[in-house]
HTML snippet that shows the backbone in 3Dmol.js (N, CA, C, O; Angstrom):
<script src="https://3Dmol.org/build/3Dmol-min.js"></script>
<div id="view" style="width:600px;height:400px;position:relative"></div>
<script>
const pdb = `
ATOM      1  N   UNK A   1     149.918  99.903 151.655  1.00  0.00           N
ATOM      2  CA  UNK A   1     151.289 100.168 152.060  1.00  0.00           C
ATOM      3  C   UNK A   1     152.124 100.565 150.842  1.00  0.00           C
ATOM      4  O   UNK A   1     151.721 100.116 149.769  1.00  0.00           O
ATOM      5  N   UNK A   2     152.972 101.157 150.828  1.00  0.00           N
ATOM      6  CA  UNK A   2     154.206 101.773 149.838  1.00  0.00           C
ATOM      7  C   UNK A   2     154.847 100.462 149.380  1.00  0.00           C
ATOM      8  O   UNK A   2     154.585  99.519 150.127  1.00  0.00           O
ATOM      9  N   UNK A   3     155.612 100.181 148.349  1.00  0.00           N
ATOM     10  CA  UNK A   3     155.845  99.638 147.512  1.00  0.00           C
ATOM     11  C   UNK A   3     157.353  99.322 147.996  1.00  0.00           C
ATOM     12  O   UNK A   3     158.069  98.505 147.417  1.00  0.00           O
ATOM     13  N   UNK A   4     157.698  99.975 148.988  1.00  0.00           N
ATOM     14  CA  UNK A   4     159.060  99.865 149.733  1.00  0.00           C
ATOM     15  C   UNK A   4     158.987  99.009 150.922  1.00  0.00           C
ATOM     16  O   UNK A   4     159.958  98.609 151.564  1.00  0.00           O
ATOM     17  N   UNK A   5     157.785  98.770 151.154  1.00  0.00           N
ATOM     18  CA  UNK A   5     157.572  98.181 152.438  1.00  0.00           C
ATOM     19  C   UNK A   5     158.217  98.551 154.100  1.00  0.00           C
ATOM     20  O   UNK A   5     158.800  97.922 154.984  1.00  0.00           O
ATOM     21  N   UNK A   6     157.775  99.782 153.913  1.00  0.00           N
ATOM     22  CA  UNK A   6     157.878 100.586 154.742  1.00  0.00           C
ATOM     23  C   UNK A   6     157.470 100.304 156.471  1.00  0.00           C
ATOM     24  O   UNK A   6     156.530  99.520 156.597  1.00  0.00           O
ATOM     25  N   UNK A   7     157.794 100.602 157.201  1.00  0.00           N
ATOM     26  CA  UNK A   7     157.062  99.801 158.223  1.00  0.00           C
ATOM     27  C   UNK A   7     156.191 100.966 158.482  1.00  0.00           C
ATOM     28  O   UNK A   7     156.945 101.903 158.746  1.00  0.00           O
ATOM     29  N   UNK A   8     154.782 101.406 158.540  1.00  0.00           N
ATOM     30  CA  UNK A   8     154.033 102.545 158.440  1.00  0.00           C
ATOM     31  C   UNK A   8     153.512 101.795 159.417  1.00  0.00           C
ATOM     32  O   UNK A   8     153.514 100.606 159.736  1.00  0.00           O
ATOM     33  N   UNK A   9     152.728 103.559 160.103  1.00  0.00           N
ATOM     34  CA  UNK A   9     151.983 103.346 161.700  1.00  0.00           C
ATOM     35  C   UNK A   9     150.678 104.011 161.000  1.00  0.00           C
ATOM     36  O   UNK A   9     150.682 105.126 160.479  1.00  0.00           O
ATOM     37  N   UNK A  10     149.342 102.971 161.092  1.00  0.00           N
ATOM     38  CA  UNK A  10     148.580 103.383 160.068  1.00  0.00           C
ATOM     39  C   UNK A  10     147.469 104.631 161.095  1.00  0.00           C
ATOM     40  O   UNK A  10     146.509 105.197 160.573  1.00  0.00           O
ATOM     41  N   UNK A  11     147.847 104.831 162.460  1.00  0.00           N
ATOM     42  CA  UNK A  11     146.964 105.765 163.165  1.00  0.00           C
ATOM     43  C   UNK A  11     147.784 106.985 163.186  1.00  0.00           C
ATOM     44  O   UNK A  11     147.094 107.881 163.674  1.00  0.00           O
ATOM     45  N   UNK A  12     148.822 107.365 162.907  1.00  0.00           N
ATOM     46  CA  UNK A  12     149.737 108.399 162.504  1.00  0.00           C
ATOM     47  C   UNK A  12     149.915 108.777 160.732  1.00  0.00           C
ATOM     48  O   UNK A  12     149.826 109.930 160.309  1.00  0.00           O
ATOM     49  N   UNK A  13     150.117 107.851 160.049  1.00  0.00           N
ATOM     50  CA  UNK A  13     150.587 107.683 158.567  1.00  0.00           C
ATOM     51  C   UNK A  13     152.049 108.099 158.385  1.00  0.00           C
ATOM     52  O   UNK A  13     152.543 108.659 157.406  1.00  0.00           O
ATOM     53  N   UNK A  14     152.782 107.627 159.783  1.00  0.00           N
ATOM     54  CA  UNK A  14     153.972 107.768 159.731  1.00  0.00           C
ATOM     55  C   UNK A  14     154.797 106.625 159.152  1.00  0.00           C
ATOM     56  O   UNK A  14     154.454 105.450 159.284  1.00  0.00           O
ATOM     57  N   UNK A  15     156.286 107.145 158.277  1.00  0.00           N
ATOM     58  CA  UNK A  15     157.266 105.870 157.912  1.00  0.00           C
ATOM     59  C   UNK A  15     158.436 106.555 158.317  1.00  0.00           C
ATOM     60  O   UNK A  15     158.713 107.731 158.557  1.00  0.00           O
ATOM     61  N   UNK A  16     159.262 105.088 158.323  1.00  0.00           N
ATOM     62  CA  UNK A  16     160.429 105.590 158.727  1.00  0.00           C
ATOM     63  C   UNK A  16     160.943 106.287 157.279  1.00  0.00           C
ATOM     64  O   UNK A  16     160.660 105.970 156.124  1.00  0.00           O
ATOM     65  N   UNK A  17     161.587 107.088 157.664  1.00  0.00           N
ATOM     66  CA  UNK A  17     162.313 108.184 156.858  1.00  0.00           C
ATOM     67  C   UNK A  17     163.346 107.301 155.889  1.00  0.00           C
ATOM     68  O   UNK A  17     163.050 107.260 154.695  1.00  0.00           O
ATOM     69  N   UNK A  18     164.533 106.597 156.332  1.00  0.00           N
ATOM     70  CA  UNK A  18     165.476 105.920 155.878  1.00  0.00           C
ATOM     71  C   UNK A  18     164.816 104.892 154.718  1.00  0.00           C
ATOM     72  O   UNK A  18     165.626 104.646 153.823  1.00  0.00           O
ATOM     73  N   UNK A  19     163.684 104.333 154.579  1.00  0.00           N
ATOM     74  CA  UNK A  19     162.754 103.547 153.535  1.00  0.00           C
ATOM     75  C   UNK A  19     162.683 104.287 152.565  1.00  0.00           C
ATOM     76  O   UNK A  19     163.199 104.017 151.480  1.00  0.00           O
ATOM     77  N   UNK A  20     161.883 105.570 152.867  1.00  0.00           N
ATOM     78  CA  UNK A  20     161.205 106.332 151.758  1.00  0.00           C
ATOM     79  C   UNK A  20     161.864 107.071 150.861  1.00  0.00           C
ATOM     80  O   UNK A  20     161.641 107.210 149.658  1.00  0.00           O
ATOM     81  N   UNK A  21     163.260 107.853 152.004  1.00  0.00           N
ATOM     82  CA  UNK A  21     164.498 108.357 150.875  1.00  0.00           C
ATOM     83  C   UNK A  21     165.773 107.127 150.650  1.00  0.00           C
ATOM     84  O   UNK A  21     166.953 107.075 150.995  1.00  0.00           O
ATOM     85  N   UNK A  22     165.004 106.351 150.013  1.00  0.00           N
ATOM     86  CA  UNK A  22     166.262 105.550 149.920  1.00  0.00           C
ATOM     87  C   UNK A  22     167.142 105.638 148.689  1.00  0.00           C
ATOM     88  O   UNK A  22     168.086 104.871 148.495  1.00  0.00           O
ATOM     89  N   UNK A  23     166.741 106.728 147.769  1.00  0.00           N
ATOM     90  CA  UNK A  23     167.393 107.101 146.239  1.00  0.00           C
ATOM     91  C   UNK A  23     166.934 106.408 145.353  1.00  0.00           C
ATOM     92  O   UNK A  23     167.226 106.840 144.237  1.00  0.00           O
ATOM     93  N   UNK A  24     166.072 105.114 145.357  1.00  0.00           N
ATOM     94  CA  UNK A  24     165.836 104.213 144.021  1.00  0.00           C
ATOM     95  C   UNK A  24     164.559 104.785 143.654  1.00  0.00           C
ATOM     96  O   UNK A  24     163.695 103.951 143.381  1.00  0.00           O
ATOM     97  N   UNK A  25     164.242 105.954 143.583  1.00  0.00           N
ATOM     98  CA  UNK A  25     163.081 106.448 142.713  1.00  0.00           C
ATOM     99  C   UNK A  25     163.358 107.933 142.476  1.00  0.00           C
ATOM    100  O   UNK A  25     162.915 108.762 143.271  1.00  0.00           O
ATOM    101  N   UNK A  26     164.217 108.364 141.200  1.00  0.00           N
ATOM    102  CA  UNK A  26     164.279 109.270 141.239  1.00  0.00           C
ATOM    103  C   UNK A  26     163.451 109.982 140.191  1.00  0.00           C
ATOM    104  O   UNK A  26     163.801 111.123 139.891  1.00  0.00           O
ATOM    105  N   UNK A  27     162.253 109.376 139.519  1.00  0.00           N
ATOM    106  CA  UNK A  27     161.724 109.562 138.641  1.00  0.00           C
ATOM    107  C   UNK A  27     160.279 110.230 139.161  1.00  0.00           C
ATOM    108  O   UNK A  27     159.785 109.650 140.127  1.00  0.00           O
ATOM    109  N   UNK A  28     159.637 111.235 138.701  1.00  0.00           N
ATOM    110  CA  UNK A  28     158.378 111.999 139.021  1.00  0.00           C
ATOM    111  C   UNK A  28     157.084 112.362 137.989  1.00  0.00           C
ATOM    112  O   UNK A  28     156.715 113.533 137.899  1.00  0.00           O
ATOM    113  N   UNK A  29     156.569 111.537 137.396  1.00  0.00           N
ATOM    114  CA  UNK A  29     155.828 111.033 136.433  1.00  0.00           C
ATOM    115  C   UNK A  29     154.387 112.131 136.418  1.00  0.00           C
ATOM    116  O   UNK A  29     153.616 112.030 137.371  1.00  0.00           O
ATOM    117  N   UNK A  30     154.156 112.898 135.590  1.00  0.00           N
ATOM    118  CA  UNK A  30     152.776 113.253 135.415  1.00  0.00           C
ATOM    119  C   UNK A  30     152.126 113.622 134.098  1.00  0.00           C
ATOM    120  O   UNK A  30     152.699 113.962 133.063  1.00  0.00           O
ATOM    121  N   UNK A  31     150.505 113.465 134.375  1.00  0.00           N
ATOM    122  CA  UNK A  31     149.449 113.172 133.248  1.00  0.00           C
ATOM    123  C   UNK A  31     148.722 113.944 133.472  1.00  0.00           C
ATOM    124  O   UNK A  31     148.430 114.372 134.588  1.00  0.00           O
ATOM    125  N   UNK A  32     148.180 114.351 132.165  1.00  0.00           N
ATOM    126  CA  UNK A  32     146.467 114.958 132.060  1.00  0.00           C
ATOM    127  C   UNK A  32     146.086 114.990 130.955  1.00  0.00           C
ATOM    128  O   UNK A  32     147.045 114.832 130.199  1.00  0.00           O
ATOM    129  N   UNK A  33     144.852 115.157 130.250  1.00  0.00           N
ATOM    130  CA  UNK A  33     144.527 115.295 129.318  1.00  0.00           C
ATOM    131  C   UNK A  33     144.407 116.869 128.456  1.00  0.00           C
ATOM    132  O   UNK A  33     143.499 117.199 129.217  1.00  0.00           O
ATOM    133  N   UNK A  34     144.454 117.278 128.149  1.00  0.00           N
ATOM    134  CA  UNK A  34     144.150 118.574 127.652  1.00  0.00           C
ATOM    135  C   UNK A  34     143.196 118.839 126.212  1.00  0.00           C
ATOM    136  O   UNK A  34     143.094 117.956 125.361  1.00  0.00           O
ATOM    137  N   UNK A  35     142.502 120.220 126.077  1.00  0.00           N
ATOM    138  CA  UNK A  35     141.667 119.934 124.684  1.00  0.00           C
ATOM    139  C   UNK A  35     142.290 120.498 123.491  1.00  0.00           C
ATOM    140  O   UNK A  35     141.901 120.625 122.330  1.00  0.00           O
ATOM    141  N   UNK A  36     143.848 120.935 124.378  1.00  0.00           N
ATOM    142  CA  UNK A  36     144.498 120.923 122.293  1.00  0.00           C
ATOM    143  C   UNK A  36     146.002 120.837 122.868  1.00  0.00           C
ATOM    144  O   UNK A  36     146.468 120.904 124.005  1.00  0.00           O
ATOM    145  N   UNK A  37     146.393 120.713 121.966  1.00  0.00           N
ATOM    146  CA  UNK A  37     148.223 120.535 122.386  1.00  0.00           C
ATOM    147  C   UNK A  37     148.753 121.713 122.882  1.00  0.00           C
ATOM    148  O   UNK A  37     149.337 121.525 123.949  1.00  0.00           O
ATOM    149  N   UNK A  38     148.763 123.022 122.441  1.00  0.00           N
ATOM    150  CA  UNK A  38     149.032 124.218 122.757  1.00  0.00           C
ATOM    151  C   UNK A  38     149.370 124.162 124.326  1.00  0.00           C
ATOM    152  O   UNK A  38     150.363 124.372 125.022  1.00  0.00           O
ATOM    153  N   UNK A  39     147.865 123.722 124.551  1.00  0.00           N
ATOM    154  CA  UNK A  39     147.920 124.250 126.046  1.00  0.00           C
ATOM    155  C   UNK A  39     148.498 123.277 126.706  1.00  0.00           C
ATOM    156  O   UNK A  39     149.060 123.664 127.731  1.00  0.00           O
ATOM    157  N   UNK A  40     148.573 121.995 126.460  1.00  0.00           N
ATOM    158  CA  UNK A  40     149.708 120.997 126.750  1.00  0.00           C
ATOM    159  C   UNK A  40     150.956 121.380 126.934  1.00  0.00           C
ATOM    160  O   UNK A  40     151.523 121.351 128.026  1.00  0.00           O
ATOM    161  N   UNK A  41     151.385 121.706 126.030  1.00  0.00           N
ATOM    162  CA  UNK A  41     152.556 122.416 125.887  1.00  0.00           C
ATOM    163  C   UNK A  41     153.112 123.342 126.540  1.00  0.00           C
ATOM    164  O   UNK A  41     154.284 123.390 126.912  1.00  0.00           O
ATOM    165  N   UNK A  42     151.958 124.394 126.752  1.00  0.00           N
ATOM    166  CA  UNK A  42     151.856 125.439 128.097  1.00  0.00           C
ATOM    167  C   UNK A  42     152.051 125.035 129.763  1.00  0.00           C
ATOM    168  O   UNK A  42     152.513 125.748 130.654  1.00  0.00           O
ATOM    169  N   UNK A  43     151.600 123.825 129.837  1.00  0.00           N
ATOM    170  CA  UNK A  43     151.782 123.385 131.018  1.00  0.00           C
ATOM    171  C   UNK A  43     152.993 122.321 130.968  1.00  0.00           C
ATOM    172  O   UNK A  43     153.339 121.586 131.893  1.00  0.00           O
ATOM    173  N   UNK A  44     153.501 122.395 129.813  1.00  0.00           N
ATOM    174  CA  UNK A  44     154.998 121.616 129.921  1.00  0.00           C
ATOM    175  C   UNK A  44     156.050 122.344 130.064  1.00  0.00           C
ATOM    176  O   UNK A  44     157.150 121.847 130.307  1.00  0.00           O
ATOM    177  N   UNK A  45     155.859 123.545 129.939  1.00  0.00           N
ATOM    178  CA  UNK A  45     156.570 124.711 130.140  1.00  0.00           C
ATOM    179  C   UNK A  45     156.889 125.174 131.679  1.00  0.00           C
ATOM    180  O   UNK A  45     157.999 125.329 132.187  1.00  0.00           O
ATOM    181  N   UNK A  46     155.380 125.381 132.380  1.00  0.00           N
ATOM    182  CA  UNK A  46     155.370 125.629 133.780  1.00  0.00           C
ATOM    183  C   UNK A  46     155.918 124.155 134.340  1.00  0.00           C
ATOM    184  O   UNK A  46     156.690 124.262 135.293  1.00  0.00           O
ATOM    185  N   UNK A  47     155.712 123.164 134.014  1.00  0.00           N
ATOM    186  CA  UNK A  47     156.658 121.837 134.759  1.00  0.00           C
ATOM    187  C   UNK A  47     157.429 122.029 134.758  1.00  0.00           C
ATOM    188  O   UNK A  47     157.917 121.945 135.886  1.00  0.00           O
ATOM    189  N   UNK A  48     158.494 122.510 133.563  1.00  0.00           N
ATOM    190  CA  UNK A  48     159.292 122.492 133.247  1.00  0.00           C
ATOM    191  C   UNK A  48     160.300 123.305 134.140  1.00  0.00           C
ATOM    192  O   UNK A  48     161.328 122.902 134.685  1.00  0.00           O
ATOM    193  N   UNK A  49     159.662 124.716 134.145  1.00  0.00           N
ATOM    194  CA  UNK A  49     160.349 125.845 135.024  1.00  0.00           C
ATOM    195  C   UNK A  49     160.388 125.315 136.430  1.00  0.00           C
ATOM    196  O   UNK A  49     161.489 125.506 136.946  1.00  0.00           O
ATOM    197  N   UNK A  50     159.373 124.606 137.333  1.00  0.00           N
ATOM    198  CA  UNK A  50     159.387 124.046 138.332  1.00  0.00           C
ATOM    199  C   UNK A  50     160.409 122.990 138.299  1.00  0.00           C
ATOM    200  O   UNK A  50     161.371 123.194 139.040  1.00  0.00           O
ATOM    201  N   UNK A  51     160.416 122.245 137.823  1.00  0.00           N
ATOM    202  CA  UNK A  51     161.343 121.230 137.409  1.00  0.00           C
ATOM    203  C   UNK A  51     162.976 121.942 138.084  1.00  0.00           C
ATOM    204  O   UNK A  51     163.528 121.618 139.135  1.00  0.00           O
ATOM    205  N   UNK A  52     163.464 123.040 136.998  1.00  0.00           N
ATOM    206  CA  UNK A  52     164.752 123.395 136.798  1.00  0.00           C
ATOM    207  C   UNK A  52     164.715 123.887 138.193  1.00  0.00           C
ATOM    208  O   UNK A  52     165.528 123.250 138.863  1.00  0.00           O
ATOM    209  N   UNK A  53     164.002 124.888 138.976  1.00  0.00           N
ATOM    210  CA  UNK A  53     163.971 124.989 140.418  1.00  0.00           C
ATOM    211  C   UNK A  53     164.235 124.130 141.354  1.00  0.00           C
ATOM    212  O   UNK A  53     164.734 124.639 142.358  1.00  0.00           O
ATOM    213  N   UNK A  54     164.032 122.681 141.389  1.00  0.00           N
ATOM    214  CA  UNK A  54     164.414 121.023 142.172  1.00  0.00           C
ATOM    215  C   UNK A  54     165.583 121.140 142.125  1.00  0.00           C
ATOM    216  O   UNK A  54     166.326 121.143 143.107  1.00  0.00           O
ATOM    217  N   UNK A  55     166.069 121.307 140.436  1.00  0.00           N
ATOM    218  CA  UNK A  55     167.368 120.503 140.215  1.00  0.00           C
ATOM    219  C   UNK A  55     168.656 120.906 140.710  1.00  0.00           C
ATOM    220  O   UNK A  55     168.912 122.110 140.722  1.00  0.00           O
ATOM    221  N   UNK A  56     169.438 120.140 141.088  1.00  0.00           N
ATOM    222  CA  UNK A  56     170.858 120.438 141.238  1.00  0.00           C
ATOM    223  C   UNK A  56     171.704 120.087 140.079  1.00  0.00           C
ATOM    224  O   UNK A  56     172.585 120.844 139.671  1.00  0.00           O
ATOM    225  N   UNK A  57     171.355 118.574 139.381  1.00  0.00           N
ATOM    226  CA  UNK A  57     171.830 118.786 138.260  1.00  0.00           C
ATOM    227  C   UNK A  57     171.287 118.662 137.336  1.00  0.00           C
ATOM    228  O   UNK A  57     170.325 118.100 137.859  1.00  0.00           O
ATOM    229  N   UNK A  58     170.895 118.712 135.779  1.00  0.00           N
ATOM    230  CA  UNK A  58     169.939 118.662 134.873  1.00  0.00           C
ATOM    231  C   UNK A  58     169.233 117.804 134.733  1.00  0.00           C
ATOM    232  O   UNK A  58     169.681 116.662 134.642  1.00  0.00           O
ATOM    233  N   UNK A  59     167.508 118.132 134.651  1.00  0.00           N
ATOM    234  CA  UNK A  59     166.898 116.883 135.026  1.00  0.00           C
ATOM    235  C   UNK A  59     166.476 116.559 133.930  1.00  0.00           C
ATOM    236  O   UNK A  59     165.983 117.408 133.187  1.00  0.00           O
ATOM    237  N   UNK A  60     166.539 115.704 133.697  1.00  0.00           N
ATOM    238  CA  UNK A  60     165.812 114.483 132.116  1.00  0.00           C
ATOM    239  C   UNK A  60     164.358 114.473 132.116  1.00  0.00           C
ATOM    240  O   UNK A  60     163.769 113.843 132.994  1.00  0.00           O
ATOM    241  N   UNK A  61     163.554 115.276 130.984  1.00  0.00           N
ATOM    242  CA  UNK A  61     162.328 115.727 131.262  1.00  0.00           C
ATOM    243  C   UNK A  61     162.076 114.822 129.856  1.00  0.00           C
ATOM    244  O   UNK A  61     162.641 115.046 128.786  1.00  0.00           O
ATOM    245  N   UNK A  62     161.134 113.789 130.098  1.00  0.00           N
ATOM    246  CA  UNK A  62     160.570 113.086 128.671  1.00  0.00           C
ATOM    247  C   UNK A  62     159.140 113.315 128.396  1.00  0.00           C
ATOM    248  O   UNK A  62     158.462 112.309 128.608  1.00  0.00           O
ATOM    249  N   UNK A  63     158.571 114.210 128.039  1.00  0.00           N
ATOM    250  CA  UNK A  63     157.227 114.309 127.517  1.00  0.00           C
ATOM    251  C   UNK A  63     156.449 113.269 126.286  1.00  0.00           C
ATOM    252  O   UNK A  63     157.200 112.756 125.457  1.00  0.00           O
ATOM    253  N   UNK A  64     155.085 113.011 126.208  1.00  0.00           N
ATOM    254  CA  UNK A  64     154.889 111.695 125.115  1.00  0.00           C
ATOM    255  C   UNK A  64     153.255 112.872 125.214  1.00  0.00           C
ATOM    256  O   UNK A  64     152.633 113.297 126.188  1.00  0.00           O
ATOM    257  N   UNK A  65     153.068 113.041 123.802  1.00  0.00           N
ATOM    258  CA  UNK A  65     152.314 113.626 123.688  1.00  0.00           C
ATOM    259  C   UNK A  65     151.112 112.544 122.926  1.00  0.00           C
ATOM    260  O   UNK A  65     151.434 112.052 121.845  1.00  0.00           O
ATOM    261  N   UNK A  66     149.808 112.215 123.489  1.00  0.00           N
ATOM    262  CA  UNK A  66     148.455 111.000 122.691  1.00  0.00           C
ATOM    263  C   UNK A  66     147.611 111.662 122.322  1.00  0.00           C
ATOM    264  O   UNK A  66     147.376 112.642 123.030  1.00  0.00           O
ATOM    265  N   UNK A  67     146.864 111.493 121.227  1.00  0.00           N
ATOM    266  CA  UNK A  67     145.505 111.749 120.817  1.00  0.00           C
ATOM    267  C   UNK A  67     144.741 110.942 121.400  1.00  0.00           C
ATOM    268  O   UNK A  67     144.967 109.732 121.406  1.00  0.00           O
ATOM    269  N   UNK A  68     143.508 111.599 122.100  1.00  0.00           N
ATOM    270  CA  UNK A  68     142.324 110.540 122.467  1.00  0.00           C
ATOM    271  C   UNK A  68     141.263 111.798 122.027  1.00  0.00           C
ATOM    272  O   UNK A  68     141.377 112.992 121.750  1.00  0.00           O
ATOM    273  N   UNK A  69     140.311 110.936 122.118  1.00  0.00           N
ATOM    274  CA  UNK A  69     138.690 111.263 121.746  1.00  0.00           C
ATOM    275  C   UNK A  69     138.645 112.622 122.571  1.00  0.00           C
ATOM    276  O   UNK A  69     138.107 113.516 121.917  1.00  0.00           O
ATOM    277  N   UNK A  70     139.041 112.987 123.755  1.00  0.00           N
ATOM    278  CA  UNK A  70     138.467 113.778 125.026  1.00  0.00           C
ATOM    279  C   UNK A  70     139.734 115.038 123.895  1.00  0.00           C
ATOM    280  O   UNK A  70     139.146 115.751 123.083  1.00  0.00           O
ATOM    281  N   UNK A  71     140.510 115.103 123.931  1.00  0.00           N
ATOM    282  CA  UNK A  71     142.067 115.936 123.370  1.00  0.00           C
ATOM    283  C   UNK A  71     143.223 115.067 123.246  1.00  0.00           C
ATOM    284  O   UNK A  71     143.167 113.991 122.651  1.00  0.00           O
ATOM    285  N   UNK A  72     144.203 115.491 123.767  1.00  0.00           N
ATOM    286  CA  UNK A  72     145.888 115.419 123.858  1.00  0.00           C
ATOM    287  C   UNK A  72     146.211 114.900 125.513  1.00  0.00           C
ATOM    288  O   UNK A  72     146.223 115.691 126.456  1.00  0.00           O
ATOM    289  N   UNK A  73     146.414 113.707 125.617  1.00  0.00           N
ATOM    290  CA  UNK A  73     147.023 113.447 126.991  1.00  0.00           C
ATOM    291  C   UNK A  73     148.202 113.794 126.885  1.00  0.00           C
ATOM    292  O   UNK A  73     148.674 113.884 125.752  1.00  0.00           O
ATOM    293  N   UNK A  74     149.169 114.145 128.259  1.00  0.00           N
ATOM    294  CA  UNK A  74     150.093 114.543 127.888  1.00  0.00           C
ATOM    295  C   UNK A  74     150.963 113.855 129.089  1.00  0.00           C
ATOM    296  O   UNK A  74     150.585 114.124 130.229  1.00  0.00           O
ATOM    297  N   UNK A  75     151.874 113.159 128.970  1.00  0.00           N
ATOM    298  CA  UNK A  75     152.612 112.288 130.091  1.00  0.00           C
ATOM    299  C   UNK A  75     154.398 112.746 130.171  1.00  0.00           C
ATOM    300  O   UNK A  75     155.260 112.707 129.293  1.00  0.00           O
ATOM    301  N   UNK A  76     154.458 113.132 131.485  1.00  0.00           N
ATOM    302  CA  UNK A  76     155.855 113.394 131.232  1.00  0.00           C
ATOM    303  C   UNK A  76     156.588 112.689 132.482  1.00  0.00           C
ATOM    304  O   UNK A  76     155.913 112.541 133.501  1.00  0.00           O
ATOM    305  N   UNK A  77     157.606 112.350 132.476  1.00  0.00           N
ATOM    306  CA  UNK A  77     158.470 111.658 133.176  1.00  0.00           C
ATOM    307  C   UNK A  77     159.655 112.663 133.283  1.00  0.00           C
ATOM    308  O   UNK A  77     160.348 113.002 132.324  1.00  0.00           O
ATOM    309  N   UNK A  78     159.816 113.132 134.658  1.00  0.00           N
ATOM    310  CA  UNK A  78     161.071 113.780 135.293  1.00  0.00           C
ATOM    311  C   UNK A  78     162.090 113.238 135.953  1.00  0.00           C
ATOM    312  O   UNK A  78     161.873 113.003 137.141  1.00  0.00           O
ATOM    313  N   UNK A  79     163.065 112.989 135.559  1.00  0.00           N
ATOM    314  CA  UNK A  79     164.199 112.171 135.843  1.00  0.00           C
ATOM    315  C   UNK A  79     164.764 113.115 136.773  1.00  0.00           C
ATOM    316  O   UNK A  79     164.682 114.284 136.395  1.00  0.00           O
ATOM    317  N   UNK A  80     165.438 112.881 138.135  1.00  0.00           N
ATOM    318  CA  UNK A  80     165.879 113.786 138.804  1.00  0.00           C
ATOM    319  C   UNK A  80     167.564 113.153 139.400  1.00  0.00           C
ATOM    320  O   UNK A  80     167.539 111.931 139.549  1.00  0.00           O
ATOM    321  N   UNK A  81     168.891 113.786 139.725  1.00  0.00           N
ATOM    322  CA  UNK A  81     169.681 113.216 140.285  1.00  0.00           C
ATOM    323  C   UNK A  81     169.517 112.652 141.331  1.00  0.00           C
ATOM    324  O   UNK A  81     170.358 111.794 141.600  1.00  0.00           O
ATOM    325  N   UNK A  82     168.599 112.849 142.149  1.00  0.00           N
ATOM    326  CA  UNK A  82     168.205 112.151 143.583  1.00  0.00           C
ATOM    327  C   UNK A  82     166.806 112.357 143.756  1.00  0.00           C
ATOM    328  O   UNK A  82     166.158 113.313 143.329  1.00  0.00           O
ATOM    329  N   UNK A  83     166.236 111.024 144.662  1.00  0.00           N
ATOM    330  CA  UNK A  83     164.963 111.029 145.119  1.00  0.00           C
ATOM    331  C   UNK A  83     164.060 112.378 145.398  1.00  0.00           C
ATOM    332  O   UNK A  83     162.962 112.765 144.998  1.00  0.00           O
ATOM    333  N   UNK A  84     165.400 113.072 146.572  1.00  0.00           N
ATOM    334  CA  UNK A  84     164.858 114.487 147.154  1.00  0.00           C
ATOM    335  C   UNK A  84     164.293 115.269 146.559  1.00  0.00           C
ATOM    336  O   UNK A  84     163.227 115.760 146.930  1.00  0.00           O
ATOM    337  N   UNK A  85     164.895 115.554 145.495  1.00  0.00           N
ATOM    338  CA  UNK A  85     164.485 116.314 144.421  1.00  0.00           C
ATOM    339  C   UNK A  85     163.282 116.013 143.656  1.00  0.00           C
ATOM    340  O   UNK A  85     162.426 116.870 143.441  1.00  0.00           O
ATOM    341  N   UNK A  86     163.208 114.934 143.283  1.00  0.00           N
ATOM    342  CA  UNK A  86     161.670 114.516 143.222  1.00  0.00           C
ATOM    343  C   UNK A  86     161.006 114.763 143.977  1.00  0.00           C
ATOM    344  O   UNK A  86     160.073 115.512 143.688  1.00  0.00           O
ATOM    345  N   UNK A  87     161.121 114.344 145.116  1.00  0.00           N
ATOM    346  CA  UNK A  87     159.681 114.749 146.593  1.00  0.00           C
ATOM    347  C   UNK A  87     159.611 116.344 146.458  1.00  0.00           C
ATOM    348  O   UNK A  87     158.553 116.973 146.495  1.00  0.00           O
ATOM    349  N   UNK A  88     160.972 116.955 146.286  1.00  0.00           N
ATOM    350  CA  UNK A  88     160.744 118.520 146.325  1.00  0.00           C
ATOM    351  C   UNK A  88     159.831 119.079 144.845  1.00  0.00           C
ATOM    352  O   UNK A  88     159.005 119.990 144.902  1.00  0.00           O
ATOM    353  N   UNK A  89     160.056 118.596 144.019  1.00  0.00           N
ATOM    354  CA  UNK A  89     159.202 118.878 143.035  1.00  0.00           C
ATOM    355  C   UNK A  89     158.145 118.711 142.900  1.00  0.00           C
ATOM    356  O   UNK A  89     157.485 119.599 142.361  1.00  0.00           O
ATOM    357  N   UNK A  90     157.235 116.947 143.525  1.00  0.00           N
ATOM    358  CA  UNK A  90     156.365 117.059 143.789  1.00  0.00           C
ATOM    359  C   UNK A  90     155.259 117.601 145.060  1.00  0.00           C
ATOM    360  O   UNK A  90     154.043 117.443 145.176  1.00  0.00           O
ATOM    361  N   UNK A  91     156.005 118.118 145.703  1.00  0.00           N
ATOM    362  CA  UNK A  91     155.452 118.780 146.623  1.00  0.00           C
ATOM    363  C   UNK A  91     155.132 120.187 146.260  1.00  0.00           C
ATOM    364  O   UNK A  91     154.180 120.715 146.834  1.00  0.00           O
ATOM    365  N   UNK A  92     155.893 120.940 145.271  1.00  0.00           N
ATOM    366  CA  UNK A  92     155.641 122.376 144.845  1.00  0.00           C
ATOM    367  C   UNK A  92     154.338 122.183 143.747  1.00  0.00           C
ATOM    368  O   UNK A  92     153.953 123.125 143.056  1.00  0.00           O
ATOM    369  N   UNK A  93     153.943 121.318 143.711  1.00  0.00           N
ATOM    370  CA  UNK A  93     152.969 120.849 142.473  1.00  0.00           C
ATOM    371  C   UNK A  93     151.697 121.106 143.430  1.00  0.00           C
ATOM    372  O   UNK A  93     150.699 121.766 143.142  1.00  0.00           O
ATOM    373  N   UNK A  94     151.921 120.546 144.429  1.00  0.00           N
ATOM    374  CA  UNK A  94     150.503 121.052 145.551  1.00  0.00           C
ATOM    375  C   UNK A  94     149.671 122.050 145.644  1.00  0.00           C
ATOM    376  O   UNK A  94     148.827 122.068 146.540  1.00  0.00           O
TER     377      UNK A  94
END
`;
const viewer = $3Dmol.createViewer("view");
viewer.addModel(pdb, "pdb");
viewer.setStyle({}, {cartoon: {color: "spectrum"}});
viewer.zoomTo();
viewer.render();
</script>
C-alpha cells in the first residue's frame, strides 16, 4: 500500500484521488549510474529541460554527483511547487 494510506481496491489498483494529490510530496527524486560524468551530465540536462516543461514556477533541481566502482551515480531531487507537477513530470519520464 502507498505510504498515504490510501484506501486502494487491490482488483482495480484504484485510490481515491483526494489521498494521492494531497500536495505533501512535491519532490521527484531520480538515479542511475553512468560510466563517466559527461554523460551524467547529459542526462541532467534532458531532466532538466523536462523538468522546466512541469513547472509553473521554478523548480529546485539538486543533483549529487558519486564515484562508485561501476562509474558516476548520479541522484537528483526535483523540487516542484505542487504535487501535480511532479506526477506530470514523472509521467513524461515513461
Amino acid at each position: 500500500m502507498s505510504k498515504c494510506s490510501a484506501d486502494e481496491t487491490p482488483v482495480c489498483c484504484c485510490v481515491d484521488v483526494g489521498t494521492v494529490m494531497d500536495n505533501t510530496d512535491c519532490t521527484a527524486s531520480w538515479s542511475r549510474v553512468f560510466a563517466t560524468k559527461a554523460e551524467a551530465e547529459k542526462m541532467l540536462a534532458e531532466l532538466t529541460a523536462k523538468a522546466r516543461q512541469a513547472e509553473s514556477e521554478p523548480c529546485q533541481i539538486t543533483p549529487r554527483f558519486t564515484e562508485e566502482a561501476e562509474g558516476v551515480r548520479m541522484d537528483v531531487d526535483f523540487v516542484f511547487a505542487c504535487q501535480a507537477e511532479a506526477l506530470i513530470f514523472q509521467l513524461g519520464l515513461r
